[in-house]
PDB file as gemmi writes it, atoms N, CA and C in Angstrom:
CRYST1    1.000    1.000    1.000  90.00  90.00  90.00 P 1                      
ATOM      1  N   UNK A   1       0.818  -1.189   0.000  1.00  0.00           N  
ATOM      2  CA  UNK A   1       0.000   0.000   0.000  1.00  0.00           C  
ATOM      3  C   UNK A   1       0.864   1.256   0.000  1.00  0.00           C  
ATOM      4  N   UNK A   2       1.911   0.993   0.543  1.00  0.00           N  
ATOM      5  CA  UNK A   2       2.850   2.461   0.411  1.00  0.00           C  
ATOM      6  C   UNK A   2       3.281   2.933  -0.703  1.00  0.00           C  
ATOM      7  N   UNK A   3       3.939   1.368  -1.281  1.00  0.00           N  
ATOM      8  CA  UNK A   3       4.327   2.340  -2.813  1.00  0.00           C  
ATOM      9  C   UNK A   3       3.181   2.309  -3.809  1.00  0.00           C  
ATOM     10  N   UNK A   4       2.197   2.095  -3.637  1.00  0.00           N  
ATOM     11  CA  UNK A   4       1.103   2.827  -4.618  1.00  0.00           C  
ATOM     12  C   UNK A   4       0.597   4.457  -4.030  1.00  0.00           C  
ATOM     13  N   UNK A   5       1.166   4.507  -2.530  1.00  0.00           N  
ATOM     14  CA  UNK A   5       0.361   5.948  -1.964  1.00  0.00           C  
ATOM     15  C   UNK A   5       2.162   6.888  -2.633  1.00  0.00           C  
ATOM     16  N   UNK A   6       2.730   6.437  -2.730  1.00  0.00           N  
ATOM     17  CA  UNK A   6       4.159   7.326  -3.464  1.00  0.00           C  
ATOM     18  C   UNK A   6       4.287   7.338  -4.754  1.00  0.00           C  
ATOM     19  N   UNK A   7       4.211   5.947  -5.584  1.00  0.00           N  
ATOM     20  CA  UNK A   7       3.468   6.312  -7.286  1.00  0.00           C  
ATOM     21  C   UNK A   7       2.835   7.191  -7.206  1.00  0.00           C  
ATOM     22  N   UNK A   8       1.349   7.106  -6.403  1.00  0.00           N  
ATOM     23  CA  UNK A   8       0.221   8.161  -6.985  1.00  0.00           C  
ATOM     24  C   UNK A   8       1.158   9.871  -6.488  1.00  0.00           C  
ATOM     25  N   UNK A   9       1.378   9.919  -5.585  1.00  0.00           N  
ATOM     26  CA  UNK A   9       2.193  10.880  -5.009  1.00  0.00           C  
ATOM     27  C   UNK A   9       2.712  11.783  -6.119  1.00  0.00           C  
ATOM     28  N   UNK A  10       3.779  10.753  -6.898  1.00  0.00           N  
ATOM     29  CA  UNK A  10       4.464  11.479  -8.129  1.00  0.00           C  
ATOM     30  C   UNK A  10       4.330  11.586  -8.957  1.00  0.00           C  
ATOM     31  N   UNK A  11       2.816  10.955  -9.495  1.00  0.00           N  
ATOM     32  CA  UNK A  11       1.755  10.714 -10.567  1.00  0.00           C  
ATOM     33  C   UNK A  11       1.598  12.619 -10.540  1.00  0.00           C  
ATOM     34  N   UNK A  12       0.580  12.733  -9.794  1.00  0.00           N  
ATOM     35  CA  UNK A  12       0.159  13.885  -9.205  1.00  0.00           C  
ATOM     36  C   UNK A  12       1.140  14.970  -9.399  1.00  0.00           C  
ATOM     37  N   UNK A  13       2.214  14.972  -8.371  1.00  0.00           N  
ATOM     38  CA  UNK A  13       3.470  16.242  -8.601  1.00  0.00           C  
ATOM     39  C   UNK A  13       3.826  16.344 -10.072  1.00  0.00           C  
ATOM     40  N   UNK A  14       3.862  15.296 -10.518  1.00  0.00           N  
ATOM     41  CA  UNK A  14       4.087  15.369 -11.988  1.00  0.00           C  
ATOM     42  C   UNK A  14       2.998  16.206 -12.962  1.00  0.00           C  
ATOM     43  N   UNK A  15       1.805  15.621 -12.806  1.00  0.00           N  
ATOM     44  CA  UNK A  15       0.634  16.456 -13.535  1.00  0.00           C  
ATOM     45  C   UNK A  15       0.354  18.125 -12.891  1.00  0.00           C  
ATOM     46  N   UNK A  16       0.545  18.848 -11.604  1.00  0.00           N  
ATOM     47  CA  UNK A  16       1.023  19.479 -11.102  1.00  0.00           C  
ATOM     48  C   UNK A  16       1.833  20.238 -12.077  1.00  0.00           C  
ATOM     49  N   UNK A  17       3.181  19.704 -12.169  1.00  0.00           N  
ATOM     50  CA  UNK A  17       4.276  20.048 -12.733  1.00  0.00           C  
ATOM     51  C   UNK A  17       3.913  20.449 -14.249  1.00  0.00           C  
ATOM     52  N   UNK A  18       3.843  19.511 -15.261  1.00  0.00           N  
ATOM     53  CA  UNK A  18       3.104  19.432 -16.571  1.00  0.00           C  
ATOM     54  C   UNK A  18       2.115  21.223 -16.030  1.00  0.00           C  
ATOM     55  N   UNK A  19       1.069  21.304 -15.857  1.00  0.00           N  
ATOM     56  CA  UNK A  19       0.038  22.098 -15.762  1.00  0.00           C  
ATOM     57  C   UNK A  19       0.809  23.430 -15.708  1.00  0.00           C  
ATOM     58  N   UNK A  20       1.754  23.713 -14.520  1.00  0.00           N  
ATOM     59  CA  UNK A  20       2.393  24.832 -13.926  1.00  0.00           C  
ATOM     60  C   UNK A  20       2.661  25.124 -15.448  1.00  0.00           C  
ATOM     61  N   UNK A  21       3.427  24.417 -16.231  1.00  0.00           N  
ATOM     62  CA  UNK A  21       4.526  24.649 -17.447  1.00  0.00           C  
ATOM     63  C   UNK A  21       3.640  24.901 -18.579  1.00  0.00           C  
ATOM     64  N   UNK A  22       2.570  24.277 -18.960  1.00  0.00           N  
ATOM     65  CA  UNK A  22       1.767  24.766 -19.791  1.00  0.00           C  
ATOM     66  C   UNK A  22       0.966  25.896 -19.586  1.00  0.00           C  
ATOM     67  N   UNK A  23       0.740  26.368 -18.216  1.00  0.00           N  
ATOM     68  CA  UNK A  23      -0.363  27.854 -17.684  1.00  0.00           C  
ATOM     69  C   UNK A  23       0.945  29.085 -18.201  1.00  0.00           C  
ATOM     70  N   UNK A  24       2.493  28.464 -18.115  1.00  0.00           N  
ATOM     71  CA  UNK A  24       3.524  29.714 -18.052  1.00  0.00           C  
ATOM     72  C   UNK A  24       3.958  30.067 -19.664  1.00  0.00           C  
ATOM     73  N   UNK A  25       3.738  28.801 -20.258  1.00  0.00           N  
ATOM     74  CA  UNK A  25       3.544  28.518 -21.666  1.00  0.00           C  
ATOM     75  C   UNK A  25       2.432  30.086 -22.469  1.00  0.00           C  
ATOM     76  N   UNK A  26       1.189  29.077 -22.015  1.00  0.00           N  
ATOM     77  CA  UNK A  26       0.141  29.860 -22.703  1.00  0.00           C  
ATOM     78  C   UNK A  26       0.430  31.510 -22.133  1.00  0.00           C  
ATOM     79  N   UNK A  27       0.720  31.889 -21.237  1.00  0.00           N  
ATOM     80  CA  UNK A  27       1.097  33.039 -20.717  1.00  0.00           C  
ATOM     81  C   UNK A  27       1.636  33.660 -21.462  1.00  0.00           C  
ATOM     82  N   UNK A  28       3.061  33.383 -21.495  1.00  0.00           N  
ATOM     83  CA  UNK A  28       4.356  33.582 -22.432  1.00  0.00           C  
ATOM     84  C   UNK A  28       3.946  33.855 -24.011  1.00  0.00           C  
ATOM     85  N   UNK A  29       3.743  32.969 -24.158  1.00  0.00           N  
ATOM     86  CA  UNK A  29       3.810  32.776 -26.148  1.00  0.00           C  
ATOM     87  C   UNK A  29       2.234  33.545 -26.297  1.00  0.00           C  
ATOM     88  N   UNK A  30       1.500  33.539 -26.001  1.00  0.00           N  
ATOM     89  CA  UNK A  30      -0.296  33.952 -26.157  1.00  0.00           C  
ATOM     90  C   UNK A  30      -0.838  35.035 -25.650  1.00  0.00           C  
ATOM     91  N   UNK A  31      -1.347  35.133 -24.538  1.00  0.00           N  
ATOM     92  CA  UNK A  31      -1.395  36.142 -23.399  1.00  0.00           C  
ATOM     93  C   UNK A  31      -0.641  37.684 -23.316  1.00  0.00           C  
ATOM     94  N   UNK A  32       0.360  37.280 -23.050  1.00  0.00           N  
ATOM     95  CA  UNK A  32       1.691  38.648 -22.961  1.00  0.00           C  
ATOM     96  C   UNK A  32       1.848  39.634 -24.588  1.00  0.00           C  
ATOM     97  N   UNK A  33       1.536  38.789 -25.215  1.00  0.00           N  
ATOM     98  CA  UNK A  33       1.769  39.559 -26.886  1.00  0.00           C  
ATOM     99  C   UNK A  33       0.854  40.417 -27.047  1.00  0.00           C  
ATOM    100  N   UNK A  34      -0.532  39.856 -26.308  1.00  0.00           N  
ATOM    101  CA  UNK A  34      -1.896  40.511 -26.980  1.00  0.00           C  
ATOM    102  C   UNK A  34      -1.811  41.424 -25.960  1.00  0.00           C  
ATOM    103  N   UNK A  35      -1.474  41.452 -24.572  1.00  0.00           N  
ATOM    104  CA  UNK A  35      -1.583  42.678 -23.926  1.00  0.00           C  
ATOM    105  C   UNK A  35      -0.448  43.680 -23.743  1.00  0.00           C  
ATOM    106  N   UNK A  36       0.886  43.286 -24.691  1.00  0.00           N  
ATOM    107  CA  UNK A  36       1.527  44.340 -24.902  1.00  0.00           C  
ATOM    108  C   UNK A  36       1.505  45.215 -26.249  1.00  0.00           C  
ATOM    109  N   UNK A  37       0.689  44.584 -27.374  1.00  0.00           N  
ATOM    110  CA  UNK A  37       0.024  45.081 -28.390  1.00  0.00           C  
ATOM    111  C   UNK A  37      -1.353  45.748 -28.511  1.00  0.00           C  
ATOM    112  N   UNK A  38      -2.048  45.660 -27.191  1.00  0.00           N  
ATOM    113  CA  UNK A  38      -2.794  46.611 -26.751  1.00  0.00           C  
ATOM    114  C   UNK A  38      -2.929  47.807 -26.021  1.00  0.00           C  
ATOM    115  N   UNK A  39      -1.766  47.675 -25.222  1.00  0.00           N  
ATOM    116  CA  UNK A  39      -0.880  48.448 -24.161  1.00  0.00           C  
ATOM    117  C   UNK A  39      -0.772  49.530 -25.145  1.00  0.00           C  
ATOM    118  N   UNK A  40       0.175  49.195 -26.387  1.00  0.00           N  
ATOM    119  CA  UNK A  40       0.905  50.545 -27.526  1.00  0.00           C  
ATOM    120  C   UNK A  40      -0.483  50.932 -27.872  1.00  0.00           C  
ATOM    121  N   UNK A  41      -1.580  50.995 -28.566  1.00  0.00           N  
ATOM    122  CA  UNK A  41      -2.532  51.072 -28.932  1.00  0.00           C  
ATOM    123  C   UNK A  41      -2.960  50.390 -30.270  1.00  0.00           C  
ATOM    124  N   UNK A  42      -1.868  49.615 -30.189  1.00  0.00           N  
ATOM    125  CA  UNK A  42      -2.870  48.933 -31.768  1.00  0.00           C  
ATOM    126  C   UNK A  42      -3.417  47.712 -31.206  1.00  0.00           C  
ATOM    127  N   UNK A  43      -3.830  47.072 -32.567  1.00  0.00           N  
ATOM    128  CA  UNK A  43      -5.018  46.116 -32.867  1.00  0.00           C  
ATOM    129  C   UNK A  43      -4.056  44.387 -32.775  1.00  0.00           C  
ATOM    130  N   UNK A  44      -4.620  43.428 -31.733  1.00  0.00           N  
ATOM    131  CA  UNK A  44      -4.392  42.314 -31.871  1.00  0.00           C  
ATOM    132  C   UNK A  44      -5.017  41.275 -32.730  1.00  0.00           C  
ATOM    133  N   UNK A  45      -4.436  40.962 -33.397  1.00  0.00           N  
ATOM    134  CA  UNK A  45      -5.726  39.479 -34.130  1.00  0.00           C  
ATOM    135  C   UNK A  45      -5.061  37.965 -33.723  1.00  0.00           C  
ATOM    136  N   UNK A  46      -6.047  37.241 -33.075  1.00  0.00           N  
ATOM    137  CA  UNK A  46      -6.006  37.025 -32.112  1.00  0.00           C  
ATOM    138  C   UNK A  46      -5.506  35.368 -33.521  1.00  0.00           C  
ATOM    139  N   UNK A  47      -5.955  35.118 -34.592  1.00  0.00           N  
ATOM    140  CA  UNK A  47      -5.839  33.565 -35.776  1.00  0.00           C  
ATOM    141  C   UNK A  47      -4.281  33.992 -36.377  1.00  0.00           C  
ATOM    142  N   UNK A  48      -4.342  34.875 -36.391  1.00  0.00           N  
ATOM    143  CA  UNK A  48      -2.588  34.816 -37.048  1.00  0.00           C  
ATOM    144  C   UNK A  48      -1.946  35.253 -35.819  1.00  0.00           C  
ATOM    145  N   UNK A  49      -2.247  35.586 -34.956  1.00  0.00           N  
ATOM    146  CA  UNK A  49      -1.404  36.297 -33.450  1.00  0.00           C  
ATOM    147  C   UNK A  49      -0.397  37.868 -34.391  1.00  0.00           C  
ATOM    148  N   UNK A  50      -0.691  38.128 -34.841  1.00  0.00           N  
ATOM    149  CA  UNK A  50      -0.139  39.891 -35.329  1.00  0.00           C  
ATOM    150  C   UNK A  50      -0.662  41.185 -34.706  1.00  0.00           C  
ATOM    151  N   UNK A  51       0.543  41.694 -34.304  1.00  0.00           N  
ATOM    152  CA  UNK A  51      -0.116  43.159 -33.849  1.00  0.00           C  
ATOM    153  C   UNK A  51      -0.354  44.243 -34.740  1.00  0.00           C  
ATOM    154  N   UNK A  52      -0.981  44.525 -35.674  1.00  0.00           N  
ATOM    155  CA  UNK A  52      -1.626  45.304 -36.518  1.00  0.00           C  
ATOM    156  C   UNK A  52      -1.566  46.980 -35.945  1.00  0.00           C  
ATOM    157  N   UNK A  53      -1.114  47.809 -36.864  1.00  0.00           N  
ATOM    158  CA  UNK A  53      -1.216  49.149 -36.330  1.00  0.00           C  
ATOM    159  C   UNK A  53      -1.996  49.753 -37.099  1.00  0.00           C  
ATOM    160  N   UNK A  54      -3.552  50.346 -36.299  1.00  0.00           N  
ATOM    161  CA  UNK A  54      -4.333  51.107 -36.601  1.00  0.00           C  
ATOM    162  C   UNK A  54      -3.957  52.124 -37.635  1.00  0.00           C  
ATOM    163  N   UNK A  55      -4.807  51.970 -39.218  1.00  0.00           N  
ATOM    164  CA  UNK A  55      -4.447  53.271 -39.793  1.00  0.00           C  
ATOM    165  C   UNK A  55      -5.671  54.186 -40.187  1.00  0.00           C  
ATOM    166  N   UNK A  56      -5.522  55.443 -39.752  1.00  0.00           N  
ATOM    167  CA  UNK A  56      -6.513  56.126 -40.424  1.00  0.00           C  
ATOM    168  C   UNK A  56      -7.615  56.296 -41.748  1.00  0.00           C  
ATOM    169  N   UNK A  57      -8.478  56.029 -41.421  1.00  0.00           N  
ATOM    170  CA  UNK A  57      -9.084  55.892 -42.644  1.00  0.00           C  
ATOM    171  C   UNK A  57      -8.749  56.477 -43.599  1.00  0.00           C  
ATOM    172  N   UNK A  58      -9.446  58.340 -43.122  1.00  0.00           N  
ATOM    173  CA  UNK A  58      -9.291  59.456 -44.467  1.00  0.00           C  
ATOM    174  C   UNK A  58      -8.039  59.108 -44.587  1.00  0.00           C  
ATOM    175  N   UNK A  59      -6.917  59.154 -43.923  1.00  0.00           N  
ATOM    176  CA  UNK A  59      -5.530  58.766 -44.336  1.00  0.00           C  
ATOM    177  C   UNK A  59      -5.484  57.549 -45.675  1.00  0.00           C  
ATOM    178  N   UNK A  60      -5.873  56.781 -45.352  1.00  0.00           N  
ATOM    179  CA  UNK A  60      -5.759  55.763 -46.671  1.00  0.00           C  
ATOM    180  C   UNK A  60      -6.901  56.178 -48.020  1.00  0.00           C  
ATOM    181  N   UNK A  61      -8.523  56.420 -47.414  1.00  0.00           N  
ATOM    182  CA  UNK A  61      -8.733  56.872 -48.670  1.00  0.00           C  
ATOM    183  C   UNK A  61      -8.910  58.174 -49.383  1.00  0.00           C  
ATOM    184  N   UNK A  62      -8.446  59.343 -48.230  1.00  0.00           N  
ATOM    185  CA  UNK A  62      -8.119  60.514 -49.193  1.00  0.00           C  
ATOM    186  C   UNK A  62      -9.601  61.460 -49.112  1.00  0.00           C  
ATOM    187  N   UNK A  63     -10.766  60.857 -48.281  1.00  0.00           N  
ATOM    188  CA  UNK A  63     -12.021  61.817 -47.841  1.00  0.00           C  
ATOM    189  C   UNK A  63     -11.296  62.605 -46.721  1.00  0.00           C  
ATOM    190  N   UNK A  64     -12.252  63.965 -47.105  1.00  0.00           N  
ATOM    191  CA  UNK A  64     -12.181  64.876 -46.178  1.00  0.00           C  
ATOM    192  C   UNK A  64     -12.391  64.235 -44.620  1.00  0.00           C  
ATOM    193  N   UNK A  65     -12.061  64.648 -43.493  1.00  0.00           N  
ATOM    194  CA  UNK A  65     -11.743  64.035 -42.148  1.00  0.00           C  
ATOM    195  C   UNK A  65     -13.325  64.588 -41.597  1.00  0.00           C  
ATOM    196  N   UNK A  66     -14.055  65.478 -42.326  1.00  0.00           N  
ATOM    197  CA  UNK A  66     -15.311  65.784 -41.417  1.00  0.00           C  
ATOM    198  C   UNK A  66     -16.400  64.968 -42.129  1.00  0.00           C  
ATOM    199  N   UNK A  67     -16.441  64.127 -43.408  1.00  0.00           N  
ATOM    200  CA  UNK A  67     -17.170  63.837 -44.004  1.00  0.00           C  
ATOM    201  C   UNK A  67     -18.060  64.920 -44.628  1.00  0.00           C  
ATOM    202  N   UNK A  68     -19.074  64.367 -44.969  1.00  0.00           N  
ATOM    203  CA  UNK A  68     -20.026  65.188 -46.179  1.00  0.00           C  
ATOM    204  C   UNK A  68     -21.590  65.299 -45.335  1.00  0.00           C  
ATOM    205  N   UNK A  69     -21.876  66.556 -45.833  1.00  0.00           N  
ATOM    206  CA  UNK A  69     -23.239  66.985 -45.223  1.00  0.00           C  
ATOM    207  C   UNK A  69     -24.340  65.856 -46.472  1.00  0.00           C  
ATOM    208  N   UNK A  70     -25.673  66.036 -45.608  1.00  0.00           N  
ATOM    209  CA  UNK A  70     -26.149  65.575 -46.563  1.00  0.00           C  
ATOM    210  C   UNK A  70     -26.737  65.706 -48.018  1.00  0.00           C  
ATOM    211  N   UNK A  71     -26.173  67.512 -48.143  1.00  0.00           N  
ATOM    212  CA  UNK A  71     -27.027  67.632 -49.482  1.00  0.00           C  
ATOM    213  C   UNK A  71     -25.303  66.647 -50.222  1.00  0.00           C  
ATOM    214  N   UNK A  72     -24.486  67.196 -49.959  1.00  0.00           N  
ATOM    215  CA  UNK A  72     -23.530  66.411 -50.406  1.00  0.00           C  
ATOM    216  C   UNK A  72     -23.557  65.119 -50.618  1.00  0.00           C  
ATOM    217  N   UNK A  73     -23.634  64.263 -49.694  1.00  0.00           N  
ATOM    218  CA  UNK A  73     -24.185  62.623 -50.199  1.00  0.00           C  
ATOM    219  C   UNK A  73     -25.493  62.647 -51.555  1.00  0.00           C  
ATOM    220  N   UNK A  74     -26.534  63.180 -51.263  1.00  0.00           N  
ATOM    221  CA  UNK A  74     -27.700  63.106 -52.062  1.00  0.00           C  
ATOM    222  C   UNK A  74     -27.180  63.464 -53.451  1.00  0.00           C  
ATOM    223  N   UNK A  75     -26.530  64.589 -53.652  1.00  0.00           N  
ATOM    224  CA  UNK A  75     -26.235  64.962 -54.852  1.00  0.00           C  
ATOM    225  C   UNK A  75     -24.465  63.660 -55.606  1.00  0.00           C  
ATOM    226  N   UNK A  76     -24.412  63.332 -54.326  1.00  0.00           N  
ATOM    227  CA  UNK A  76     -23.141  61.873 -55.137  1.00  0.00           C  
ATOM    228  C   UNK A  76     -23.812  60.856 -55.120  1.00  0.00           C  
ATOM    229  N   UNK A  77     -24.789  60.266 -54.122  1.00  0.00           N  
ATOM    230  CA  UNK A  77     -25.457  59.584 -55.125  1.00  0.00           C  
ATOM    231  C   UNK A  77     -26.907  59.542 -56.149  1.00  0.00           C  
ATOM    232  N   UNK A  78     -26.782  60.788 -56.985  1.00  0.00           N  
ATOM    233  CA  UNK A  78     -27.492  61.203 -58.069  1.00  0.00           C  
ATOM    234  C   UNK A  78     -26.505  60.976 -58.904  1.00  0.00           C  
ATOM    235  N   UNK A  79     -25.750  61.287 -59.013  1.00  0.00           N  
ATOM    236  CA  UNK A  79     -24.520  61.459 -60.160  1.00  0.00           C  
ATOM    237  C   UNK A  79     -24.233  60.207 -60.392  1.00  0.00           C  
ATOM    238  N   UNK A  80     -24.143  59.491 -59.280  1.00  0.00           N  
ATOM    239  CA  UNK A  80     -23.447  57.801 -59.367  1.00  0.00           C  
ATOM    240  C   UNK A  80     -24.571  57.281 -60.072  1.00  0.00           C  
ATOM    241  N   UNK A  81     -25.827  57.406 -59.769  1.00  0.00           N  
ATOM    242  CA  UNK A  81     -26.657  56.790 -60.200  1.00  0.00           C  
ATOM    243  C   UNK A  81     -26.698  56.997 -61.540  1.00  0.00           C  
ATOM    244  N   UNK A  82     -26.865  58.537 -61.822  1.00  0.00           N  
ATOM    245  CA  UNK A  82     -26.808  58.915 -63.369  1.00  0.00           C  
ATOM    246  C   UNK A  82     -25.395  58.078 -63.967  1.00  0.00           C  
ATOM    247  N   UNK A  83     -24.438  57.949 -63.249  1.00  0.00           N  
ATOM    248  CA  UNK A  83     -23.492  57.484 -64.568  1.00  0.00           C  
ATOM    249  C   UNK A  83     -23.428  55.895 -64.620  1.00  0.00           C  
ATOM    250  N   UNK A  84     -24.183  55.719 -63.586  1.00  0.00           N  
ATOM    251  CA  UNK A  84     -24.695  53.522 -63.521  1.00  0.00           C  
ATOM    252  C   UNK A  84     -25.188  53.835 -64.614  1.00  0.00           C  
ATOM    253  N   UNK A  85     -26.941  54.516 -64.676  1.00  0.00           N  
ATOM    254  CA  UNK A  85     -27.668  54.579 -65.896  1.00  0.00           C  
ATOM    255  C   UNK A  85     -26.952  54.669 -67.617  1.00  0.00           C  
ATOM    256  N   UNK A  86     -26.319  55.279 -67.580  1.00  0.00           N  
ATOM    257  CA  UNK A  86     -25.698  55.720 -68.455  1.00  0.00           C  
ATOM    258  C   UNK A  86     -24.522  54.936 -69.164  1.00  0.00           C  
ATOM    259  N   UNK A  87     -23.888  53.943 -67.968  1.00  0.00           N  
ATOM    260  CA  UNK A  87     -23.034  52.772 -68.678  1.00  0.00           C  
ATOM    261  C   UNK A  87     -24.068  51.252 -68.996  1.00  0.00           C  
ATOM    262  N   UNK A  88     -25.106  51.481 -68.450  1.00  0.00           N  
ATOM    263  CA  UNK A  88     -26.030  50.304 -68.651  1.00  0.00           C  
ATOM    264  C   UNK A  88     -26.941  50.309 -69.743  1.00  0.00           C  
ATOM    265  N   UNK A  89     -26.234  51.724 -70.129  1.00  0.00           N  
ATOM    266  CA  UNK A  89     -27.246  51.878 -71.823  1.00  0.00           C  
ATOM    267  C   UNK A  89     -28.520  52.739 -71.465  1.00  0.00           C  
ATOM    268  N   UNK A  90     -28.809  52.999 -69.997  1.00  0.00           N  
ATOM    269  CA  UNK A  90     -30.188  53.396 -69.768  1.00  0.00           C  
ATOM    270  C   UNK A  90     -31.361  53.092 -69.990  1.00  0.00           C  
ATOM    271  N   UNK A  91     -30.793  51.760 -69.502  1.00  0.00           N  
ATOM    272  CA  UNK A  91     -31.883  50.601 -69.479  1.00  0.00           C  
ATOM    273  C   UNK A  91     -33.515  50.916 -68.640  1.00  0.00           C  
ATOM    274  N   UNK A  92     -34.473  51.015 -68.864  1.00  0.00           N  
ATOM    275  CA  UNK A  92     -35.498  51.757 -67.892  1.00  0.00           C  
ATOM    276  C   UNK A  92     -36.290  50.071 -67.109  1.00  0.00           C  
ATOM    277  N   UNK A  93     -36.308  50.597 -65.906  1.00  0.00           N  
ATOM    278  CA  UNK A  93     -36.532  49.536 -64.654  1.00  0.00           C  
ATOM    279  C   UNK A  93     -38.958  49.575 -64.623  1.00  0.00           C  
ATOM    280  N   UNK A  94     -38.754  48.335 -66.273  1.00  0.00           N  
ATOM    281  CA  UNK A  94     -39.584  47.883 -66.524  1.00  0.00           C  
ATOM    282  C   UNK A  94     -40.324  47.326 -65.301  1.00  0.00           C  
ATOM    283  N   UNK A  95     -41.797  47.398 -64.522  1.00  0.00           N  
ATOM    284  CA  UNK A  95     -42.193  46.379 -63.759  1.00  0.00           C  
ATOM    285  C   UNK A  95     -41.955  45.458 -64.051  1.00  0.00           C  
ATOM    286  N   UNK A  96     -42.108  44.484 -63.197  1.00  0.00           N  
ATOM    287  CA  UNK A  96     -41.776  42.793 -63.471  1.00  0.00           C  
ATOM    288  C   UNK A  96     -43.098  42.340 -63.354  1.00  0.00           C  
ATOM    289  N   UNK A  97     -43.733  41.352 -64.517  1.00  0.00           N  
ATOM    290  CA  UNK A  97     -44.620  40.664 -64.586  1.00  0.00           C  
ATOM    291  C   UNK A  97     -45.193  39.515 -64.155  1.00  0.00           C  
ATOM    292  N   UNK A  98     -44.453  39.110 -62.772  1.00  0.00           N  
ATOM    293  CA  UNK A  98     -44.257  37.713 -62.372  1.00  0.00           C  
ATOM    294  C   UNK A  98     -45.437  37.935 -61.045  1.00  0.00           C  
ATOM    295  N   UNK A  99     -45.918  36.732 -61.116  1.00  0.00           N  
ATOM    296  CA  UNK A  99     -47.314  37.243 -60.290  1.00  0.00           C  
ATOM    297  C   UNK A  99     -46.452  36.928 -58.746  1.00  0.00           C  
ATOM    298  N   UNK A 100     -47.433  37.189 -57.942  1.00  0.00           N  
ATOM    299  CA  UNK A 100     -46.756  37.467 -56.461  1.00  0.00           C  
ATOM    300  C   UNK A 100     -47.252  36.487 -55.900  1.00  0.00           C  
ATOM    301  N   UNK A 101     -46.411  36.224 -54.851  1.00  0.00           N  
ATOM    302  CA  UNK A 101     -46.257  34.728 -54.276  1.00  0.00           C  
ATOM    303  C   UNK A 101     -47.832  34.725 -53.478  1.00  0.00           C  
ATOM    304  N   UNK A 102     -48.090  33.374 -53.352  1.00  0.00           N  
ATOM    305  CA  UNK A 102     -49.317  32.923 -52.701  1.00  0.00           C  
ATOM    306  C   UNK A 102     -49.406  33.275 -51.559  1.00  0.00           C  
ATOM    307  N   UNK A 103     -50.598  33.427 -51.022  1.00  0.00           N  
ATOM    308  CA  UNK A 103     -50.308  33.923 -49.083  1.00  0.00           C  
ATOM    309  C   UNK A 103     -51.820  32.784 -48.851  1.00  0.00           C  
ATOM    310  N   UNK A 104     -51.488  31.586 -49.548  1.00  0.00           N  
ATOM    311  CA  UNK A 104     -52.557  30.559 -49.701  1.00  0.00           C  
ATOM    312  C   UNK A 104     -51.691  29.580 -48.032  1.00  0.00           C  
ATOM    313  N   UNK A 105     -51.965  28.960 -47.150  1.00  0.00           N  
ATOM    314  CA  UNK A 105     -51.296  27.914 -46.147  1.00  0.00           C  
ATOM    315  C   UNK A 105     -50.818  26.695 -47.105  1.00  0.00           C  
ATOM    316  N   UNK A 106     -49.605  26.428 -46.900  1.00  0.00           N  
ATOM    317  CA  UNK A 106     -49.531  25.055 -47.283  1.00  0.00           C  
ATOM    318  C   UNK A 106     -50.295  23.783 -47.041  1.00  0.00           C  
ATOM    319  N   UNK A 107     -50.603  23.119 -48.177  1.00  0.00           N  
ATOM    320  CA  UNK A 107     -51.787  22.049 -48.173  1.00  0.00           C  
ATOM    321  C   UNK A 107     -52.779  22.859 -48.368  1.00  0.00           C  
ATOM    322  N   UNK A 108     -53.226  23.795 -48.686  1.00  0.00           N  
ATOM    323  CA  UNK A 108     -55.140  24.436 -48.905  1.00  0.00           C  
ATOM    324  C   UNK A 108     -55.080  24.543 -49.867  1.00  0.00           C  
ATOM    325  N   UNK A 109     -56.627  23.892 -50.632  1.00  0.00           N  
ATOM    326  CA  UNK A 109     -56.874  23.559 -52.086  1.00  0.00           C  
ATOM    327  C   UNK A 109     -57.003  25.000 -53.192  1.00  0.00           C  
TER     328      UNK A 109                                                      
END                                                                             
């Protein structure tokens, strides 16, 4: 009975041991990256593990930083629309003749 109560003993310290090393593991390599890449202020992604640095939008696409009022939107997309129309031949948005779905219950004659 003793040396099964000292096997299990070092069974145990061992799995113990194992656990300690994998919690300091995941710490190390996982853990510590993402909160010192949040710390600076950029962006962690968490499937490739990369610390990504935030870039400004207007910076990349070159809009004004206050955006557009709305007569401004309305009148870009008129124009957009006019020049869709206009590469599509100005095709005119015929009704569709397709009758409209049943509002009959399934199974009723």
């Amino acid at each position: 009975m003793n040396r099964l109560i000292d096997r299990l003993k070092l069974f145990f310290l061992g799995l113990f041991a194992i656990s300690c090393v994998a919690v300091w593991t995941y710490e190390l390599l996982w853990a510590a990256p993402r909160k010192a890449c949040e710390a600076h202020g950029n962006w962690w992604d968490p499937f490739s593990r990369v610390c990504a640095t935030p870039i400004y939008l207007p910076n990349l696409t070159g809009r004004p930083i206050g955006g557009f009022s709305p007569a401004q939107l309305k009148a870009r997309a008129q124009a957009a629309s006019a020049s869709e129309a206009q590469l599509l031949g100005a095709q005119s948005s015929a009704p569709s003749t397709a009758a409209p779905p049943s509002t009959k219950p399934v199974g009723a004659p």
